[in-house]
Backbone as a ProteinNet text record, in pm:
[ID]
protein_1_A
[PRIMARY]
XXXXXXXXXXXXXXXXXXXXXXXXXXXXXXXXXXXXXXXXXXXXXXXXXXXXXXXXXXXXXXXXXXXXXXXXXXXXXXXXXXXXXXXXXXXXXXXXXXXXXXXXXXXXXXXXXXXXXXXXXXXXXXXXXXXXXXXXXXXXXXXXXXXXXXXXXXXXXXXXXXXXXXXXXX
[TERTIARY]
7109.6	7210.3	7163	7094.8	7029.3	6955.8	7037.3	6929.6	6787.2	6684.3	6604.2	6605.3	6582.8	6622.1	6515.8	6471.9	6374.3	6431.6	6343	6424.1	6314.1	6437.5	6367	6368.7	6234.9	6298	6386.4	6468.3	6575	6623.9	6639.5	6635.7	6737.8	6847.4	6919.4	7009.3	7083.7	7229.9	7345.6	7384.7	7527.4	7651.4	7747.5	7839	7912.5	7977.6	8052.2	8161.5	8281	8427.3	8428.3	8477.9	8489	8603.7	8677.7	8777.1	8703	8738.7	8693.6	8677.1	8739.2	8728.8	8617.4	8588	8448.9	8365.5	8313.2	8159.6	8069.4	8031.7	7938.7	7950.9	7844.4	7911.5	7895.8	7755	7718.5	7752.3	7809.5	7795.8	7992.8	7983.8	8155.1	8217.1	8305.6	8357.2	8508.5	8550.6	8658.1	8602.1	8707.4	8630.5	8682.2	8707.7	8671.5	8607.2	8480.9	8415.3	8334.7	8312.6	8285.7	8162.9	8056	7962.9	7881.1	8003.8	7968.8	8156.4	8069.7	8191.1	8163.7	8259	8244.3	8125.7	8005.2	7861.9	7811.3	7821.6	7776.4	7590.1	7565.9	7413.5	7367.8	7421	7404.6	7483	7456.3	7534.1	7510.4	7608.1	7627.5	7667.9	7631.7	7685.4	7730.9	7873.2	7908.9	7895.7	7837	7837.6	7872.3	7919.1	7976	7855.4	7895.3	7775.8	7802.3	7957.8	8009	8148.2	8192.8	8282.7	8414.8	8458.2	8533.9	8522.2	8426.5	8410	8473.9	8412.7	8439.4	8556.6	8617.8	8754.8	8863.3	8828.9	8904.3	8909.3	8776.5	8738.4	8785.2	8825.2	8884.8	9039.5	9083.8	9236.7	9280.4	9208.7	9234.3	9224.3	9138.9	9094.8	9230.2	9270.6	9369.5	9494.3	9547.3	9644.4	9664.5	9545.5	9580.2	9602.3	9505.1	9558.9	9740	9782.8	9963.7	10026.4	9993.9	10069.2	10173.2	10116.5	10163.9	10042.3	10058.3	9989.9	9907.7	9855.1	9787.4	9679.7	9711	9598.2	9572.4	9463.5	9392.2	9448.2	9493.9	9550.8	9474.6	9495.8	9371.5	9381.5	9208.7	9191.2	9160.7	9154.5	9155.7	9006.4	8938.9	8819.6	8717.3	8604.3	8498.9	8372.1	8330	8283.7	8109.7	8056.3	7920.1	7814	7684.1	7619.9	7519	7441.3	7345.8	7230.2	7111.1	7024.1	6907.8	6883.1	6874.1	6722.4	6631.8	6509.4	6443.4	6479.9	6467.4	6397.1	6335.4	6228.6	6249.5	6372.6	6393.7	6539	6611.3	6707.7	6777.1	6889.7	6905.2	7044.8	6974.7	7105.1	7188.4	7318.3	7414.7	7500.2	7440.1	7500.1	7411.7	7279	7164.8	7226	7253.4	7243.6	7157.9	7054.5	6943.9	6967.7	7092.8	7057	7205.6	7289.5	7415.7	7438.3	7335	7316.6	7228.7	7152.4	7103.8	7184.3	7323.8	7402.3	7480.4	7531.3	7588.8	7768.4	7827.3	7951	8000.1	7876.3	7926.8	7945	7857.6	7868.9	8015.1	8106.6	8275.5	8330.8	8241.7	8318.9	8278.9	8192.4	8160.2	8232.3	8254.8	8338.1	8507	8501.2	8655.7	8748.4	8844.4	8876.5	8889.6	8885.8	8930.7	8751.3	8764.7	8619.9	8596.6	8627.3	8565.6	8448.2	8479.5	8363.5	8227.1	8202.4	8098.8	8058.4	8097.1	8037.7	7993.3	8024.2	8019.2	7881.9	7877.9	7732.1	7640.3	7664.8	7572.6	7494	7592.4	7515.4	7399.6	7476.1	7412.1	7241.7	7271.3	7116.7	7019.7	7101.2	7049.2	6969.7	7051.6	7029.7	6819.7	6873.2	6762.2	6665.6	6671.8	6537.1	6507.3	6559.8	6465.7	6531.4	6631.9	6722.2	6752.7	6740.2	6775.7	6898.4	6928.3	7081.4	7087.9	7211.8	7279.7	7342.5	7322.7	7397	7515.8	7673.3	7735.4	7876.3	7885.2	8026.2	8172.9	8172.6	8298.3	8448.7	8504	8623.3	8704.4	8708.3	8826.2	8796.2	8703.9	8715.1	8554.8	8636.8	8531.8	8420.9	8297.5	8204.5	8117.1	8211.1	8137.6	8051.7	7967.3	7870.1	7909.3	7868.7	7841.8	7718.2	7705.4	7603	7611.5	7524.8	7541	7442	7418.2	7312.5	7269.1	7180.2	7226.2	7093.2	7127	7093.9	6982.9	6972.9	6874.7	6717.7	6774.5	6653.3	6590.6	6602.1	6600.4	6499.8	6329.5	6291.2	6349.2	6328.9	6353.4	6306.4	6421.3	6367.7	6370	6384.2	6440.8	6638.6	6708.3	6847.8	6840.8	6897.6	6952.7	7095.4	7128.2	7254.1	7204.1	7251.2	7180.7	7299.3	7457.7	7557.6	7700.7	7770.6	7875.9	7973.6	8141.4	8203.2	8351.7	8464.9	8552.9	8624.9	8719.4	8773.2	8936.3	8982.7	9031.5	9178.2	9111.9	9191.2	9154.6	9224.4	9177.7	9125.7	8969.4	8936.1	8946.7	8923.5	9001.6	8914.3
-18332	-18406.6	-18444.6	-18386.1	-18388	-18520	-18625.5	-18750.7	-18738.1	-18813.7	-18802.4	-18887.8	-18752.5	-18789.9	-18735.4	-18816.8	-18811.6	-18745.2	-18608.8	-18513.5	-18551.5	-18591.5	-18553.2	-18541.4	-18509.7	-18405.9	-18469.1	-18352	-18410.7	-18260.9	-18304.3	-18240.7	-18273.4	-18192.2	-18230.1	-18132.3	-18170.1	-18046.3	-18096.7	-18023.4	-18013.9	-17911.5	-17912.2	-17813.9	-17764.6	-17638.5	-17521.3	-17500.5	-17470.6	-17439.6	-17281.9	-17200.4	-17075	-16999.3	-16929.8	-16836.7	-16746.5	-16664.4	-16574.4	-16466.6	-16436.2	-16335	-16350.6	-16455	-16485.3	-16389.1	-16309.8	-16223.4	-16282.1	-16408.8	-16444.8	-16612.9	-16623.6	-16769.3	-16888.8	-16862	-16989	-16991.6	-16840.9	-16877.7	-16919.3	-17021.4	-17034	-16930.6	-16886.5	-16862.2	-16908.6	-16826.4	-16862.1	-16870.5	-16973.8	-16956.7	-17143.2	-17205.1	-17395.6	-17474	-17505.8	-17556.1	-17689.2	-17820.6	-17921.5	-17891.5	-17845.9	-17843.6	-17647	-17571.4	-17468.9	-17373.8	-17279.9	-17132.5	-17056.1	-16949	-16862.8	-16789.8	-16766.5	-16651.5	-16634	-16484.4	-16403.3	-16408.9	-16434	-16447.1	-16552.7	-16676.8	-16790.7	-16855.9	-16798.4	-16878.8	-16990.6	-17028.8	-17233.5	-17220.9	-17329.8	-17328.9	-17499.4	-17550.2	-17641.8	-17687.2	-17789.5	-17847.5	-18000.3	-18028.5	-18176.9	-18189.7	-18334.5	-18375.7	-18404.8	-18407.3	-18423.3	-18268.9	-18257.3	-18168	-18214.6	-18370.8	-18383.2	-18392.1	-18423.4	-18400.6	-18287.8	-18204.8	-18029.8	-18020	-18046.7	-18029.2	-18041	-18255.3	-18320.2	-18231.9	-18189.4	-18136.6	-18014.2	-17933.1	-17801.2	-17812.8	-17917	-17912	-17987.6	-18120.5	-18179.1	-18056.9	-17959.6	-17843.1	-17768.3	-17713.6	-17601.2	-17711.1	-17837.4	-17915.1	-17933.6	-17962.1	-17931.6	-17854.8	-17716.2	-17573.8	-17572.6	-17565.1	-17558.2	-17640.6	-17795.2	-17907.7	-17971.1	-17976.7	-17996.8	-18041.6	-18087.7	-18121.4	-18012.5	-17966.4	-17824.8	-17854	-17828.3	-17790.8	-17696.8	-17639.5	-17523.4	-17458.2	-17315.2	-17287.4	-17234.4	-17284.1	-17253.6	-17080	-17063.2	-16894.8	-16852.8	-16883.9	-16868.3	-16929	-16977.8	-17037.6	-17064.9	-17033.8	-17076.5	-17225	-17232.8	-17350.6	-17264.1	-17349.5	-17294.9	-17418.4	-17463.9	-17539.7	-17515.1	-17560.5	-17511.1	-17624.2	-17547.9	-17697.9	-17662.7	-17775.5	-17758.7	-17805.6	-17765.1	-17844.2	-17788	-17934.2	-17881.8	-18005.7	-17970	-17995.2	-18109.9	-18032.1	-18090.1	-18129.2	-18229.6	-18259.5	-18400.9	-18436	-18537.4	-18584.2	-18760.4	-18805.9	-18877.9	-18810.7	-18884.8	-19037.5	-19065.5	-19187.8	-19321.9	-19278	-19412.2	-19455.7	-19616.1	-19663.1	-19613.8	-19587.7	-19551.3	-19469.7	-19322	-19207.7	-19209.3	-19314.2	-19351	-19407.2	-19498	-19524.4	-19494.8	-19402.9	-19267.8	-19203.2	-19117.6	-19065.3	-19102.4	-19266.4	-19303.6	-19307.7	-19221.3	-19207.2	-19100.1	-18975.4	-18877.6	-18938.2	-19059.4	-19114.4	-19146.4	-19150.2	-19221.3	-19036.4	-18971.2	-18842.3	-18787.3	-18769.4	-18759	-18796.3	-18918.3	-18941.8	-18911.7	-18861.9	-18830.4	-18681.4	-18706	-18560	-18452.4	-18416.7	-18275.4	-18256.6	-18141.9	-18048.3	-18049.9	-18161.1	-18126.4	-18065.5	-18023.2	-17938.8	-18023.6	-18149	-18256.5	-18165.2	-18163.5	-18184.5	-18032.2	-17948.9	-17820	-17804.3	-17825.1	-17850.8	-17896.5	-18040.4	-18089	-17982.9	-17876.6	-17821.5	-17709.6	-17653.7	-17563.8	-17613.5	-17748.6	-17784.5	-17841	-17890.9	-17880.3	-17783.7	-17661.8	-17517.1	-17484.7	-17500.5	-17432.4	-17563.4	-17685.9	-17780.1	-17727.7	-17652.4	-17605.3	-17696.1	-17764.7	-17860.1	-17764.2	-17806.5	-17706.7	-17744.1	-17889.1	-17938.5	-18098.8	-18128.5	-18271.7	-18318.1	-18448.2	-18498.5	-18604.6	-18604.7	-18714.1	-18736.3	-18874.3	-18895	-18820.1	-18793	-18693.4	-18791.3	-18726.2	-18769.4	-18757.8	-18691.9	-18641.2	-18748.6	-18755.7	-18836.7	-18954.7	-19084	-19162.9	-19225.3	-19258.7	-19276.9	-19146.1	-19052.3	-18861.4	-18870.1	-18747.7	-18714.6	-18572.2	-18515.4	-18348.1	-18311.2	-18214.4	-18125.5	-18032.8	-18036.4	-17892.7	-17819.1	-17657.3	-17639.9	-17464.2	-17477.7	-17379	-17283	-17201.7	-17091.5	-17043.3	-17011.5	-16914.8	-17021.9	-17100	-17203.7	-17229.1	-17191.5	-17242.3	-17110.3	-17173.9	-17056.8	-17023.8	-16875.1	-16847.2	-16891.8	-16928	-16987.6	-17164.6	-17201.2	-17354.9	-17416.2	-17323.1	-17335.5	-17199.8	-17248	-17113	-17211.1	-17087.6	-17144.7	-17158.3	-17235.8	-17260	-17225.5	-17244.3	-17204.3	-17150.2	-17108.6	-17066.5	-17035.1	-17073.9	-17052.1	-17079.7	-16987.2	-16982.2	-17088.8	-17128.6	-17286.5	-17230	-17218.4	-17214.8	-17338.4	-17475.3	-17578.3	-17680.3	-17741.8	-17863.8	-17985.4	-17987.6	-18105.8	-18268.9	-18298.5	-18439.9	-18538
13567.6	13640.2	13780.1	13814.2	13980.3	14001.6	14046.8	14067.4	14149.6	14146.9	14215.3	14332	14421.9	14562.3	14648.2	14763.1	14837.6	14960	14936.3	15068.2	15215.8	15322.8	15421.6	15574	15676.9	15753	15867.4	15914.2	15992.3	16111.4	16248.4	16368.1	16422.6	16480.9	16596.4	16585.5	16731.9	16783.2	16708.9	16662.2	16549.6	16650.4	16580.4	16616.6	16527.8	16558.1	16448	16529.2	16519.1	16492.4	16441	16492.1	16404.3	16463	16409.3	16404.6	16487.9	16614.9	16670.3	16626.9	16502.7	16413.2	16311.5	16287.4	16148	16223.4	16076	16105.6	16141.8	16100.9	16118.9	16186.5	16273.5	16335	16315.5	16172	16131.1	15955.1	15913.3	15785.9	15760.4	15676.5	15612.6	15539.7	15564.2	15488.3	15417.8	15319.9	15261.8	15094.7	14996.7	14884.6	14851.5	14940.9	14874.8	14947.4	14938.4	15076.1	14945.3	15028.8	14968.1	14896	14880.5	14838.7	14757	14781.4	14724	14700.3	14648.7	14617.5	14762.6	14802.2	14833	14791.7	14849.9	14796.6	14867.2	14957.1	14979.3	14976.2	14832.3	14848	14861.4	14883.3	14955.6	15048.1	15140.5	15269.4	15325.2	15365.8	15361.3	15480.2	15624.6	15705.9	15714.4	15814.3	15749.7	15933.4	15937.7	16083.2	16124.8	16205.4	16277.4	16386.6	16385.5	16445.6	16615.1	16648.3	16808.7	16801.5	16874.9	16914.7	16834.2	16809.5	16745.2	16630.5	16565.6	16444	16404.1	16414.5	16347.2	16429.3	16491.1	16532.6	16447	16354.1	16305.3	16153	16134.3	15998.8	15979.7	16079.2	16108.5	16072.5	16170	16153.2	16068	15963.8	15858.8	15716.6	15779.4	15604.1	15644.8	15725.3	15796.5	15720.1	15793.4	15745.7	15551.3	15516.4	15385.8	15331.4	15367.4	15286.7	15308	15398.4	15470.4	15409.4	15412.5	15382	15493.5	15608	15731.9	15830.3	15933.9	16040.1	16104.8	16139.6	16186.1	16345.8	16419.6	16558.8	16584.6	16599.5	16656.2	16804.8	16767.1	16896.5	17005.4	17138.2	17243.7	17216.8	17226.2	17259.1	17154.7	17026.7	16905.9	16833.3	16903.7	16837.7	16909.4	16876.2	16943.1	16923.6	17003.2	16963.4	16941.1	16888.7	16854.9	16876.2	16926.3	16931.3	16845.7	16763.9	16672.4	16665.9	16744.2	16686.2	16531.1	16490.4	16345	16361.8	16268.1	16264.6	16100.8	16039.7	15864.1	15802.6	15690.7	15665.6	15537	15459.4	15318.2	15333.4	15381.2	15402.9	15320.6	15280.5	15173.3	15263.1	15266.7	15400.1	15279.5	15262.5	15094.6	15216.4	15291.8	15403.9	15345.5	15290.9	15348.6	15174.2	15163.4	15075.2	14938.5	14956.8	14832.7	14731.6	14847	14806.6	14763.4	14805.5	14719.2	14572.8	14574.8	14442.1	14316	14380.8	14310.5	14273.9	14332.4	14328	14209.4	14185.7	14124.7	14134.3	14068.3	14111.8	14169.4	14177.9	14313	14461.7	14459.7	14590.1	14596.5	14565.4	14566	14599.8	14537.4	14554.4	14659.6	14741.3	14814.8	14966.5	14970.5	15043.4	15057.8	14924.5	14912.3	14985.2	15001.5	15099.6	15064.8	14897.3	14815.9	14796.7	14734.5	14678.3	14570.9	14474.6	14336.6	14273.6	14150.3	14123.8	14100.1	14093.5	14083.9	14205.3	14288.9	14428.1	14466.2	14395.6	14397.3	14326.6	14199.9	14128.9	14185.4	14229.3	14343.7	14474.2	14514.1	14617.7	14555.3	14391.3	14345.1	14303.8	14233	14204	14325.9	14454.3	14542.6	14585.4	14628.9	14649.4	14550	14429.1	14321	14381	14376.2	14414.1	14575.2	14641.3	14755.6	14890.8	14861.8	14930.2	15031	15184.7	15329	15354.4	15363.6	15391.3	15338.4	15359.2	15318.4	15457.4	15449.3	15534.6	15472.3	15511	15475.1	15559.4	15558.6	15713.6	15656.6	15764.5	15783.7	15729.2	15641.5	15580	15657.1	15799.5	15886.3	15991.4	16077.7	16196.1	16162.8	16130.4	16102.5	16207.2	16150	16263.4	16243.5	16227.9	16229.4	16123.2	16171	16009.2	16030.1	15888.5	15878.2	15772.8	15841.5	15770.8	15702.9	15620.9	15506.7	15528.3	15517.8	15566.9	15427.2	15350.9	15256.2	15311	15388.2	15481.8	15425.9	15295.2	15218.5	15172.8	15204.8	15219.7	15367.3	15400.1	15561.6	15604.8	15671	15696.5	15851.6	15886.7	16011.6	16135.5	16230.6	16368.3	16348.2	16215.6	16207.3	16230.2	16231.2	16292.5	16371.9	16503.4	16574.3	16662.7	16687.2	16832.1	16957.5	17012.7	17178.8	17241.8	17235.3	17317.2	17227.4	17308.9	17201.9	17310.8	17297.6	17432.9	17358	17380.3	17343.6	17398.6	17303.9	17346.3	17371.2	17518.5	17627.7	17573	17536.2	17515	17437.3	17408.5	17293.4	17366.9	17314.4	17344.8	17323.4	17411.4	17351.6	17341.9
[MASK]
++++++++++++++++++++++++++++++++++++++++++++++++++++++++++++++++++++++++++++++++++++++++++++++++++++++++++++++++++++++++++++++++++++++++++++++++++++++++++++++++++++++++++

């Protein structure tokens, strides 16, 4: 099922959103995330590419779980800066790798987690795939990143800042 897709490399500062309580500050948790399950032995970190991004993507995932409008309450979250430098990366944005895709590309863009898209990260994952890139369903213009941790050698993502968010940025 895995189209053939030309992985490749890709560098820059992203940002993370996290519950001041998450163990960990780059891995997701929970158990419905666009491109994997809940696993423990593969950790996925999910990143925006500006401050609002992962803001919009935070309080659009929060708003749907509820079924209501949802904002992040100041004091409650931290922001995380993460710069990335990966090797085998697959941009699902550039035309090529859309119509390679075929009709995951429609899903992809779409705002729920189907399991297409879930598979997609798994055979990603096994071809040695570090991350995905594709625009953010929450705040357009945005991109996000996927980042499947256990691929990723050490010292190619780290955090550069991290600072509890006081208030909502605007």
């Amino acid at each position: 099922m895995l189209p053939d897709l030309e992985a490749k490399p890709f560098a820059g500062t992203f940002y993370r959103l996290t519950h001041l309580r998450a163990p960990d500050a780059l891995v997701a948790t929970g158990t419905d995330h666009r491109f994997d399950h809940d696993d423990e032995e593969n950790p996925t970190s999910y990143l925006g590419d500006s401050i609002q991004t992962v803001l919009r993507e935070i309080e659009g995932g929060l708003s749907t779980q509820v079924g209501f409008s949802v904002q992040i309450r100041p004091g409650t979250y931290r922001l995380i800066s993460v710069r990335v430098d990966l090797t085998r990366v697959w941009d699902l944005r550039t035309p090529a790798v859309q119509a390679a895709l075929g009709p995951l590309a429609e899903l992809v863009s779409a705002s729920g987690h189907p399991e297409e898209l879930k598979m997609l990260g798994r055979e990603a994952r096994r071809a040695g795939i570090q991350g995905m890139l594709w625009a953010s369903t929450k705040h357009p213009g945005g991109g996000c990143l996927v980042v499947f941790l256990e691929n990723v050698p050490e010292g190619s993502i780290s955090i550069t800042d991290t600072q509890t968010l006081y208030e909502r940025p605007e």
